[in-house]
MIDREN-782734 format. One line per field, with one value per residue: residue in three letters; x, y, z of N, C-alpha, C in turn. Coordinates in Angstrom, 2 decimals. Layout:
// residues N
r	c(ALA, ...) $
n.xx	c(X, ...) $
n.yy	c(Y, ...) $
n.zz	c(Z, ...) $
ca.xx	c(X, ...) $
ca.yy	c(Y, ...) $
ca.zz	c(Z, ...) $
c.xx	c(X, ...) $
c.yy	c(Y, ...) $
c.zz	c(Z, ...) $
***
This chain:
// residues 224
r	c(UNK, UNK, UNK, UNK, UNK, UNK, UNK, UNK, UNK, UNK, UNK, UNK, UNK, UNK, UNK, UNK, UNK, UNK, UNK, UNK, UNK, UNK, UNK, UNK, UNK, UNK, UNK, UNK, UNK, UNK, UNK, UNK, UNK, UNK, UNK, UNK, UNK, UNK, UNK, UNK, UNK, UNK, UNK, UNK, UNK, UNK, UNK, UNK, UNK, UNK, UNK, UNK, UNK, UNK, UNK, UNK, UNK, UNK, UNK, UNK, UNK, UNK, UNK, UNK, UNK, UNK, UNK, UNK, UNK, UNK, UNK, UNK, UNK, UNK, UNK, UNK, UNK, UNK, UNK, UNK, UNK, UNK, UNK, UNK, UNK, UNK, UNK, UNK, UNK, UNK, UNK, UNK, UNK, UNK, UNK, UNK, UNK, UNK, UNK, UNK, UNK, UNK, UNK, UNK, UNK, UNK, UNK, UNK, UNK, UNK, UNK, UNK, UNK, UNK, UNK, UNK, UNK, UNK, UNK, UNK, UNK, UNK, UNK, UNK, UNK, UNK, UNK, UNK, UNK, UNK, UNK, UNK, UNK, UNK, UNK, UNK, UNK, UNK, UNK, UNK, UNK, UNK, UNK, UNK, UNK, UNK, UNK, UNK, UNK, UNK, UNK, UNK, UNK, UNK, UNK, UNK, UNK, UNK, UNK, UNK, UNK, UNK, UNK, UNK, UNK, UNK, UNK, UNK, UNK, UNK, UNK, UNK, UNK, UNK, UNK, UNK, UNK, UNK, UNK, UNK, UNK, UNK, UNK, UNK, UNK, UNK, UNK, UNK, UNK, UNK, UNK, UNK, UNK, UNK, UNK, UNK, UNK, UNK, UNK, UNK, UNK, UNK, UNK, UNK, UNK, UNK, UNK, UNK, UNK, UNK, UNK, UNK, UNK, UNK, UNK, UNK, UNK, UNK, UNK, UNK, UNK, UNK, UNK, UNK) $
n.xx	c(0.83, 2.13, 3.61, 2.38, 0.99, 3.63, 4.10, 2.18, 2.16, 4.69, 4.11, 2.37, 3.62, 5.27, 3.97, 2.61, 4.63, 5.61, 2.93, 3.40, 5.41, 4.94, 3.65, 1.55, -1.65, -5.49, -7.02, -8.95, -7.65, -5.37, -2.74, -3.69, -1.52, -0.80, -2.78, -3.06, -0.29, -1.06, -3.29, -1.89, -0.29, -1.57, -2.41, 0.01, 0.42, -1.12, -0.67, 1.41, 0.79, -1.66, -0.43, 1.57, 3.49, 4.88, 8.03, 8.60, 10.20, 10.17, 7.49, 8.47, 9.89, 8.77, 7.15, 8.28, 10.14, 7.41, 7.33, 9.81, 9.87, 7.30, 8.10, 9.93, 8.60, 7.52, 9.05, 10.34, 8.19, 8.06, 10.23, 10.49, 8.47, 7.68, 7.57, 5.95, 3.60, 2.85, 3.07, 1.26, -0.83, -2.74, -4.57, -8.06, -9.93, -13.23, -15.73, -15.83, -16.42, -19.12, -20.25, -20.71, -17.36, -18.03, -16.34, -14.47, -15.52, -16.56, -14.65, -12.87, -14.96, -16.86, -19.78, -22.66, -24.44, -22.75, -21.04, -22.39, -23.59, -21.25, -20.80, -23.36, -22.19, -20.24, -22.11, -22.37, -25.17, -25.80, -24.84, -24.03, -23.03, -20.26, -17.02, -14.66, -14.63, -12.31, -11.47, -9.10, -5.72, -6.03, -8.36, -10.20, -12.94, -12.43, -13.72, -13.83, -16.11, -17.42, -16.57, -18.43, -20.35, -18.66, -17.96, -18.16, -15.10, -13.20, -10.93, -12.33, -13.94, -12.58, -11.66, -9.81, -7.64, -6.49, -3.67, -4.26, -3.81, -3.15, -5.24, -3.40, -2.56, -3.16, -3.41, -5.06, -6.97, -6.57, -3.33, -0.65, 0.82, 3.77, 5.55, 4.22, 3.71, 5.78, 6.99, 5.81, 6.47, 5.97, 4.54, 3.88, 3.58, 2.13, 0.02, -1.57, -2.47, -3.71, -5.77, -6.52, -7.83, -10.45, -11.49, -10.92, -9.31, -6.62, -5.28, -6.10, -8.49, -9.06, -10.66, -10.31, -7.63, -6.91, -4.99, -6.05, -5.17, -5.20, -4.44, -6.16, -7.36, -9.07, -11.20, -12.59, -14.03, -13.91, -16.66, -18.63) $
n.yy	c(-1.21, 1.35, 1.59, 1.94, 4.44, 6.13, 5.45, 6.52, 9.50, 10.36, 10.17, 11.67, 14.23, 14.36, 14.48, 17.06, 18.94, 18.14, 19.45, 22.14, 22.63, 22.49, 24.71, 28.13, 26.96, 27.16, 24.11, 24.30, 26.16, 24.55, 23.42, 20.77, 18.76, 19.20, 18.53, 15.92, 15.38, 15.56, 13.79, 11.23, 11.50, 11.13, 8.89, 6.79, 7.82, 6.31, 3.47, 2.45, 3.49, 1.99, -1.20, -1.91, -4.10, -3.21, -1.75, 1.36, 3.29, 2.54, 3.42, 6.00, 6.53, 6.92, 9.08, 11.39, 11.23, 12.54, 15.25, 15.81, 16.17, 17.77, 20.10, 20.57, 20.57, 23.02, 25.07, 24.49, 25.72, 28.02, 28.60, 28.74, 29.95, 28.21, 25.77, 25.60, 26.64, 23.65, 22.30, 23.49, 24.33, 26.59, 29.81, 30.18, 31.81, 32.31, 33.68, 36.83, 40.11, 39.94, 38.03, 34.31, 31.75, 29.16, 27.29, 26.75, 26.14, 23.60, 22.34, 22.09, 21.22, 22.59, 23.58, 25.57, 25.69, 25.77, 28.11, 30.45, 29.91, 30.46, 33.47, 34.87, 34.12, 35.87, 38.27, 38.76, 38.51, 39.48, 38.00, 39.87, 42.15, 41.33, 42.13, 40.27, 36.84, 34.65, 31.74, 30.31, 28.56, 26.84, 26.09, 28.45, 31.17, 33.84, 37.26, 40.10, 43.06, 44.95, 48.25, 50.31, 48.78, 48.35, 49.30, 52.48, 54.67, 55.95, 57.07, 57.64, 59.50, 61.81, 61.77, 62.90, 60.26, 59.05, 56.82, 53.92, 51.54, 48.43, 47.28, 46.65, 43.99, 43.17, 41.75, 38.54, 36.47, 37.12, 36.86, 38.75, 40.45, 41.38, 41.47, 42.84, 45.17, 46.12, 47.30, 49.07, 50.87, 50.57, 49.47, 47.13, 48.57, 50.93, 49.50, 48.38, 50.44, 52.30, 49.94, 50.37, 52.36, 51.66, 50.68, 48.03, 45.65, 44.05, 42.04, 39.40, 39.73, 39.99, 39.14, 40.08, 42.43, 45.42, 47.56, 50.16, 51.91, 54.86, 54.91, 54.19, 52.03, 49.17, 47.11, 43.89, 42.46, 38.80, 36.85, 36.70) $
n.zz	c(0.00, 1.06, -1.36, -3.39, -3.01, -2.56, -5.03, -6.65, -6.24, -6.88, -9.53, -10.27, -9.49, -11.48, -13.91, -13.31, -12.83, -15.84, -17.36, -16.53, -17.86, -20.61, -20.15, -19.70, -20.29, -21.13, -21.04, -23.30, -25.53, -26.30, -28.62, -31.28, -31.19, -28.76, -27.08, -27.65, -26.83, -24.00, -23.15, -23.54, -21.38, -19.05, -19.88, -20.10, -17.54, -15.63, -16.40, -14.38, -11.92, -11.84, -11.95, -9.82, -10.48, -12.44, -13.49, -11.96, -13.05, -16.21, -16.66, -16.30, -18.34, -20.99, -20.50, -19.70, -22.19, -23.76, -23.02, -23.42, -26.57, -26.63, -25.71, -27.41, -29.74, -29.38, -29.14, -31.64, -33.38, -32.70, -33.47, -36.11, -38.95, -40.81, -39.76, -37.69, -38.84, -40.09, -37.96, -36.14, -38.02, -40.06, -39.53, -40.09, -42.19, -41.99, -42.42, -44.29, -45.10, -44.42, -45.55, -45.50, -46.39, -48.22, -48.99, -46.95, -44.54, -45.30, -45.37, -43.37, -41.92, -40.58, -39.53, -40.36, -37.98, -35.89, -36.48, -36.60, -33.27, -31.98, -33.10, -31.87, -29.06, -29.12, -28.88, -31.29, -33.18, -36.06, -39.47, -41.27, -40.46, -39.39, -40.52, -40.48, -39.79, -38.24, -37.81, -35.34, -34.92, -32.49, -32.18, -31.15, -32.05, -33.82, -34.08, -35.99, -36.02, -38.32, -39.18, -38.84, -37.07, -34.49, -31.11, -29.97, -28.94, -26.32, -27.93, -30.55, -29.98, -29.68, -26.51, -24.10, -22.00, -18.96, -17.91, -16.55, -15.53, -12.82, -10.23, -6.99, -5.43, -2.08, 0.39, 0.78, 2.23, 5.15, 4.56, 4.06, 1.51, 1.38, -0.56, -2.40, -1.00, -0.48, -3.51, -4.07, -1.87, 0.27, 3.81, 6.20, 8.51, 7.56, 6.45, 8.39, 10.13, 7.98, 7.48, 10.25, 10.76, 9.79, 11.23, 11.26, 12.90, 13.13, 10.52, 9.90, 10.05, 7.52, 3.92, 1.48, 0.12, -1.81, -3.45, -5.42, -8.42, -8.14, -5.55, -3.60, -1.35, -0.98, 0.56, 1.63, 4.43, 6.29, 6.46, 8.83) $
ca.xx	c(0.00, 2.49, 4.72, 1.74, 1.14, 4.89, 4.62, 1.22, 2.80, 5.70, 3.90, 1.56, 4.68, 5.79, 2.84, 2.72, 5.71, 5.37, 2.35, 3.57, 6.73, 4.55, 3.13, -0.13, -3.06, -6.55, -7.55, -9.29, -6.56, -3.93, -2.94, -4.04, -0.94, -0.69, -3.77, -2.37, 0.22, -2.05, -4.11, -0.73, 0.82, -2.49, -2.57, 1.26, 0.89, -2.32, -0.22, 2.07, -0.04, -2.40, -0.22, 2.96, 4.81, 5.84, 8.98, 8.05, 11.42, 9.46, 6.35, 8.35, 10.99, 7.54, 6.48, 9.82, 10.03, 6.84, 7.78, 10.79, 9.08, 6.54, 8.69, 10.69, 7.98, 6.52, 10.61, 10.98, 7.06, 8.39, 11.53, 10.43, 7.01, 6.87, 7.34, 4.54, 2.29, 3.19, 2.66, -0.32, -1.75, -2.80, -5.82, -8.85, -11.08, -15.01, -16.57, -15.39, -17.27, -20.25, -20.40, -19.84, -16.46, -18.72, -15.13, -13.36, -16.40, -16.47, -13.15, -12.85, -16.14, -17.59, -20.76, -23.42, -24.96, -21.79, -20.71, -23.79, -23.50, -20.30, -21.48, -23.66, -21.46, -19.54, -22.89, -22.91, -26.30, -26.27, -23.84, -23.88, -22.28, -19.13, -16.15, -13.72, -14.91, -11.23, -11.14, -7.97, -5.39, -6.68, -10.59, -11.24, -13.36, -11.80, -14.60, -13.44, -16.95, -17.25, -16.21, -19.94, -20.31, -17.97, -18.18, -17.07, -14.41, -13.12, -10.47, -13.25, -14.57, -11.00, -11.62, -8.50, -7.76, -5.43, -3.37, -5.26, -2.94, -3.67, -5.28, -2.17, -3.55, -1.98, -4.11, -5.31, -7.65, -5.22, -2.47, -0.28, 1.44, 4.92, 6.59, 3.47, 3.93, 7.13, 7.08, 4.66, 7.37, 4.92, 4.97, 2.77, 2.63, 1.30, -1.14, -2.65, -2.52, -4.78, -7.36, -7.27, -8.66, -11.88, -12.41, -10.28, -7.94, -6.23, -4.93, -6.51, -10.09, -9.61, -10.60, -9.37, -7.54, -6.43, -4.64, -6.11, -4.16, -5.83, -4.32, -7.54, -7.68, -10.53, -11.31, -13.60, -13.79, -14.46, -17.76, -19.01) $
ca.yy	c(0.00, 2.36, 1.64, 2.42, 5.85, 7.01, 5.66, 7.73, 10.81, 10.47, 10.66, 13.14, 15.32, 14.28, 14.94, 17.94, 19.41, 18.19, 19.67, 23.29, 23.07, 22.67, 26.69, 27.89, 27.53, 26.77, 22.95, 24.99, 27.43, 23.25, 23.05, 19.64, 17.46, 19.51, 18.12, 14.79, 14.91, 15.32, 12.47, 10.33, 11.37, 10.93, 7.34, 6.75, 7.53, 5.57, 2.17, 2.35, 3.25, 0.54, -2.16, -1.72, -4.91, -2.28, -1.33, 2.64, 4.22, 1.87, 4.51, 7.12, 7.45, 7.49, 10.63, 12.64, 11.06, 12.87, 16.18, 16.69, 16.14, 19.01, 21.32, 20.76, 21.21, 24.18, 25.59, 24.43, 26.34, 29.06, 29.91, 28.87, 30.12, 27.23, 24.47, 26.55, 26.34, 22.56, 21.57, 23.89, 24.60, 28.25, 30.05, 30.08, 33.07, 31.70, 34.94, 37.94, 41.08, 39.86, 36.74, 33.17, 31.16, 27.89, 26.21, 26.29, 25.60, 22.29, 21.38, 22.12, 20.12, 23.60, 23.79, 26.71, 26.38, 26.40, 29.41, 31.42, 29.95, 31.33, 35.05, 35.01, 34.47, 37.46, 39.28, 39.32, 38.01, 39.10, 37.71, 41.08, 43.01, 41.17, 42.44, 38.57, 35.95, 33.67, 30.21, 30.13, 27.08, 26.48, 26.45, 29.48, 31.63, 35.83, 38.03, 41.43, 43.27, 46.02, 49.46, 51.02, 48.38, 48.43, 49.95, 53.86, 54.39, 57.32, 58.06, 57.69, 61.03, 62.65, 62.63, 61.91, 59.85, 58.74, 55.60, 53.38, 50.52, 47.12, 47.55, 45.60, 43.10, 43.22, 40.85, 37.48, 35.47, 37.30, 36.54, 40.16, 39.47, 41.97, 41.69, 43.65, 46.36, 46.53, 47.49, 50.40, 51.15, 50.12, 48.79, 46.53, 49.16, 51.90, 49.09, 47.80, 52.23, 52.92, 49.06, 50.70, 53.85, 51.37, 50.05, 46.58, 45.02, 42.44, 41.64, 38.25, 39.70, 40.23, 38.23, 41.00, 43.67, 45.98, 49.67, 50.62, 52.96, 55.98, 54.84, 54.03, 50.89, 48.75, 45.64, 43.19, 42.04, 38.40, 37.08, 35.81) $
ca.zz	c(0.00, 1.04, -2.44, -4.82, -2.63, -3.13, -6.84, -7.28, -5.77, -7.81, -11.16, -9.92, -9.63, -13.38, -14.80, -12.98, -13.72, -17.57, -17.69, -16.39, -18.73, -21.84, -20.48, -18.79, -21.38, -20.52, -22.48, -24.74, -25.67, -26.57, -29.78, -31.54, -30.65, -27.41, -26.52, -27.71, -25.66, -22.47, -22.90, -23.65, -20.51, -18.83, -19.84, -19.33, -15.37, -15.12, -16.01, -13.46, -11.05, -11.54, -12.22, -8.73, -11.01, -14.30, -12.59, -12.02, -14.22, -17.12, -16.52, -16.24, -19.00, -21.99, -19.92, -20.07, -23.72, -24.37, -22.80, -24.17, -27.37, -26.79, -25.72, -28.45, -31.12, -29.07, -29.42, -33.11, -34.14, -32.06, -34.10, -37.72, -39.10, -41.97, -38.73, -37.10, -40.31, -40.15, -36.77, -35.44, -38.92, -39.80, -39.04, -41.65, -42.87, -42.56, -43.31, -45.25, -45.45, -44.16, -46.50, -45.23, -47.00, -47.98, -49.06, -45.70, -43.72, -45.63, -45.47, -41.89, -41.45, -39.35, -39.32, -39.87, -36.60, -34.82, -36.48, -35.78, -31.94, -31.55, -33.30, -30.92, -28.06, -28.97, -29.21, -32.60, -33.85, -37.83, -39.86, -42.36, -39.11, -39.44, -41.39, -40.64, -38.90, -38.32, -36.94, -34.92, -34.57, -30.97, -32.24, -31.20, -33.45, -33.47, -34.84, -36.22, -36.32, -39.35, -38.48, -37.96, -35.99, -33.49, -30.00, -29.58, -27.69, -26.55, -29.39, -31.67, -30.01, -28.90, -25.37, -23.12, -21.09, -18.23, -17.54, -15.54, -14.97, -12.06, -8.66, -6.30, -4.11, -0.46, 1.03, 0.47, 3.54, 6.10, 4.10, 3.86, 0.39, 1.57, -1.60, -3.17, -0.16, -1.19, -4.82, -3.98, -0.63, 1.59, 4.96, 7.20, 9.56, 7.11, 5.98, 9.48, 10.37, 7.52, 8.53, 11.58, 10.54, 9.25, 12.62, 11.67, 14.04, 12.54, 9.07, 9.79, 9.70, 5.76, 3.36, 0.35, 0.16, -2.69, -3.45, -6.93, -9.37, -7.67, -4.31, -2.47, -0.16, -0.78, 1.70, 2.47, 5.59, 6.95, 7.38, 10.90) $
c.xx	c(0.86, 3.35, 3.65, 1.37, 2.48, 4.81, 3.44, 1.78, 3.54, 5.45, 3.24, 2.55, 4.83, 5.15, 2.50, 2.98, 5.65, 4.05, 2.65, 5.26, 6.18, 3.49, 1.64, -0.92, -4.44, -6.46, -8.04, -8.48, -5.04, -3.90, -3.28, -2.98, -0.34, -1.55, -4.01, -2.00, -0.28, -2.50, -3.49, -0.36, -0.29, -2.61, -1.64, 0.97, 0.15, -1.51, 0.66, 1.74, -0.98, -1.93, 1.14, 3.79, 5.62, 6.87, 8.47, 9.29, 10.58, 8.16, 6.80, 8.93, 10.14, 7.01, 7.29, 10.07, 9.14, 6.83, 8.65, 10.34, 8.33, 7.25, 10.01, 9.99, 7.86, 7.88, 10.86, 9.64, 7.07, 9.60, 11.40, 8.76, 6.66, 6.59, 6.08, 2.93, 2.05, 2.73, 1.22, -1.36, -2.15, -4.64, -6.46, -10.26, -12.62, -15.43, -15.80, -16.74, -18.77, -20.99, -19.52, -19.09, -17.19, -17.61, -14.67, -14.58, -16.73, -15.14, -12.68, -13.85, -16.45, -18.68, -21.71, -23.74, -23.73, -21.42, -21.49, -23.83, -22.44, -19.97, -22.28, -23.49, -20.86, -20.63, -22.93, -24.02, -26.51, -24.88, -22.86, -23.08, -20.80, -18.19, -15.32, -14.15, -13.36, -11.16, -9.64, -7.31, -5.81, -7.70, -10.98, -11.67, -13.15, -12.98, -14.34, -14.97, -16.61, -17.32, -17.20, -20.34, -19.87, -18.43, -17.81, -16.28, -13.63, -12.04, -11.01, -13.84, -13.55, -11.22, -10.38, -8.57, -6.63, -5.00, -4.05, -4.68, -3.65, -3.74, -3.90, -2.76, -2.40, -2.52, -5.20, -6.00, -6.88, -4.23, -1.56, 1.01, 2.91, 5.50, 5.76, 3.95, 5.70, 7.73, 5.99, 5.34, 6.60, 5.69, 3.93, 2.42, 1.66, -0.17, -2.01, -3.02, -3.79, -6.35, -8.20, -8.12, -10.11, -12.33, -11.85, -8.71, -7.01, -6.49, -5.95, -7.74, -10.62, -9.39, -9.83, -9.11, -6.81, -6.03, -5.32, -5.14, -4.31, -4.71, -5.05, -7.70, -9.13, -9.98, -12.70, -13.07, -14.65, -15.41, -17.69, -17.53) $
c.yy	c(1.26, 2.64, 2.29, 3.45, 6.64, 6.69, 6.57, 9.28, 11.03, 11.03, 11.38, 14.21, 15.41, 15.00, 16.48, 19.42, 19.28, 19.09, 21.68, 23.77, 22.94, 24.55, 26.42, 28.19, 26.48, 24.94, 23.61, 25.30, 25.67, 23.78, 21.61, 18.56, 17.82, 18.31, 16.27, 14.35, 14.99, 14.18, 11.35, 10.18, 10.74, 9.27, 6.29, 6.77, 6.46, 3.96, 1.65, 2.65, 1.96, -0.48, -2.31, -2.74, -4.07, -1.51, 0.34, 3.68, 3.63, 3.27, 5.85, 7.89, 7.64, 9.07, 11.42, 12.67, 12.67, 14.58, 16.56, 16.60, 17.27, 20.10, 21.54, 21.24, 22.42, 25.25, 25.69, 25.59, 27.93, 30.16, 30.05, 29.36, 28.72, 25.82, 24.47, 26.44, 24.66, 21.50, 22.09, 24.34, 26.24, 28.62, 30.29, 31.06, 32.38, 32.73, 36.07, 38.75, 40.33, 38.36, 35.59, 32.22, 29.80, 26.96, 26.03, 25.73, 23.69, 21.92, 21.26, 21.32, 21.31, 23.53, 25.23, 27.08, 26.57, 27.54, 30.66, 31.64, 30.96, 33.28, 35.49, 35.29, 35.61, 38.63, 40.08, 38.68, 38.13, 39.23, 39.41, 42.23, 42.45, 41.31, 40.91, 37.98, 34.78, 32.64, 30.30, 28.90, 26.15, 26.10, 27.54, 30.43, 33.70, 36.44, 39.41, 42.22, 44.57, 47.28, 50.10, 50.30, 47.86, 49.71, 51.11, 53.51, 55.73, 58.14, 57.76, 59.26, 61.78, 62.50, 61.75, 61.19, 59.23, 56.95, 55.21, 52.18, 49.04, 47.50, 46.09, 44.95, 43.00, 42.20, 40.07, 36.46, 35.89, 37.10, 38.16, 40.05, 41.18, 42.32, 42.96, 45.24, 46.90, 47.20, 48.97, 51.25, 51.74, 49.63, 48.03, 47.58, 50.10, 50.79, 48.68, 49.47, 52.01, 51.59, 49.70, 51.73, 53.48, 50.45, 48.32, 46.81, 44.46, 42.46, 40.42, 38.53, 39.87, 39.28, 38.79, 42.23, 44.13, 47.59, 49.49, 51.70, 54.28, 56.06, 55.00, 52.41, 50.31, 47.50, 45.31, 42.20, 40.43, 37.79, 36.31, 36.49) $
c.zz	c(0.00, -0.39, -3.01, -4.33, -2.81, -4.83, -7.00, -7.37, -6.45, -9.12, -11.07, -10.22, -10.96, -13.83, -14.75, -13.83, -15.42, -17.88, -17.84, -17.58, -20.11, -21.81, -19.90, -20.37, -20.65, -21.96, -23.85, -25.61, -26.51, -27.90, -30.28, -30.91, -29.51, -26.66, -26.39, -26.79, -23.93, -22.16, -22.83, -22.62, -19.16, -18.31, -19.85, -17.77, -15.14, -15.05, -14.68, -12.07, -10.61, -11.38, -11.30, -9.56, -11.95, -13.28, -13.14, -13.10, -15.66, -17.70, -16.82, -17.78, -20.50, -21.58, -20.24, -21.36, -24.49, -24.03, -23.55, -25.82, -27.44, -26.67, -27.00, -29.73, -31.05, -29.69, -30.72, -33.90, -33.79, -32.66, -35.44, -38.30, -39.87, -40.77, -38.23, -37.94, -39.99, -39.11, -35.88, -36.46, -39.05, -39.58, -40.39, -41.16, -42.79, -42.30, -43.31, -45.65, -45.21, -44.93, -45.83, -46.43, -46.81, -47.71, -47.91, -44.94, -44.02, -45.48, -44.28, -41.13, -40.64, -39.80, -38.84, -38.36, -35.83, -34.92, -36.04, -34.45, -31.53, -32.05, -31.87, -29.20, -27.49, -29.04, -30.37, -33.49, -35.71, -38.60, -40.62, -41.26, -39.54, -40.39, -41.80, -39.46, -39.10, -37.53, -37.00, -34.49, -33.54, -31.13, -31.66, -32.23, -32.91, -34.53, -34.79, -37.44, -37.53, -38.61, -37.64, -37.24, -34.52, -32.46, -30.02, -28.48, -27.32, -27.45, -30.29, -31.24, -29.68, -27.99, -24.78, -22.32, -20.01, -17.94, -16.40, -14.56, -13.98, -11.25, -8.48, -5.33, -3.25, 0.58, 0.66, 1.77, 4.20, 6.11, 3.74, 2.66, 0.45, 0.19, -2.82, -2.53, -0.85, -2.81, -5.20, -2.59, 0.17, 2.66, 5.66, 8.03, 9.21, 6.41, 6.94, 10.04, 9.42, 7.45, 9.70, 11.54, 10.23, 10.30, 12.52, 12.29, 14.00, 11.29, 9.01, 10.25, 7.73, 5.37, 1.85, 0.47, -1.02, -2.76, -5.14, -7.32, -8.70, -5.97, -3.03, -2.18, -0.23, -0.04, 1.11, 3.86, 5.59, 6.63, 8.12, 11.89) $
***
């Protein structure tokens, strides 16, 4: 019992690790033999887990195989465009000027209603609105609406406007994240000083805390 808990643990880590050295992307977001290699490595740990006789280096050295493998394509699609074309395929045009591309939609096997669904998504309901509809290597679908129909914004009317930048989070469940205070040459004491000023006691009554760009202190506190 206790062997096949250190061998689980073990490839847990692998897998882990392999999984964070092929880069953060959501499943969605894989490319095709990304997504490959997931389900490979997937079903790599699973033998050696199940089966404590497959000596566990057996299990492991297909996994590292298949890593260094990805990160090698991801490296080779990364420095050449034609590898890139080759290995993640390029992205394809299904509608132009307001007109759906019948040819790619067949050759891609897409489907009307899906395309429509995903208009929709983006809150774009009529096809004749859209300038390029592009199916991207990933599957996702990028919709670049036609000019008059796009959103104003304010350099569409001149008006200015100021950098706005990231509120800094300083606190996390009573967690006081220092290195943030620090990069804004902060201090704990000027941050429990201005809690105190809102009637809290204790770092460890917040559940969030943030400075926005403005340099205004929002919380929540707690509950119970």
């Amino acid at each position: 019992m206790l062997i096949g808990i250190v061998r689980t643990l073990i490839l847990f880590a692998v897998v882990v690790i392999g999984l964070r050295l092929m880069g953060k992307r959501q499943i969605g977001q894989l490319q095709p033999y990304e997504l490959v290699i997931v389900i490979m490595l997937s079903a790599l740990a699973a033998i050696p887990m199940e089966n404590t006789e497959v000596p566990l280096l057996f299990g492991l050295f297909p996994i590292f195989t298949l890593i260094v493998v990805q990160v090698a394509m991801s490296y080779l699609s990364l420095k050449s465009e034609r590898a890139r074309g080759i290995i993640c395929g390029t992205p394809s045009v299904l509608i132009e000027n307001g007109k759906i591309i019948e040819k790619e939609l067949v050759r891609l096997r897409y489907n009307i209603n899906d395309l429509l669904e995903q208009l929709r998504v983006k809150n774009i309901p009529n096809i004749a609105d859209v300038e390029f509809a592009i199916l991207e290597t990933g599957g996702q679908l990028s919709v670049i609406p036609k000019s008059q129909k796009r959103p104003v914004v304010p350099e569409d009317l001149n008006l200015p406007t100021k950098y706005e930048g990231l509120p800094v989070t300083l606190i996390i469940d009573g967690l006081v994240f220092r290195k943030n205070l620090d990069k804004l040459n902060l201090n704990e004491e000027w941050l429990r000083s201005e809690l105190h000023k809102f009637g809290v006691k204790s770092v460890k009554e917040i559940l969030f805390a943030h400075l926005d760009t403005e340099g205004k202190l929002l919380y929540q506190v707690k509950a119970g």
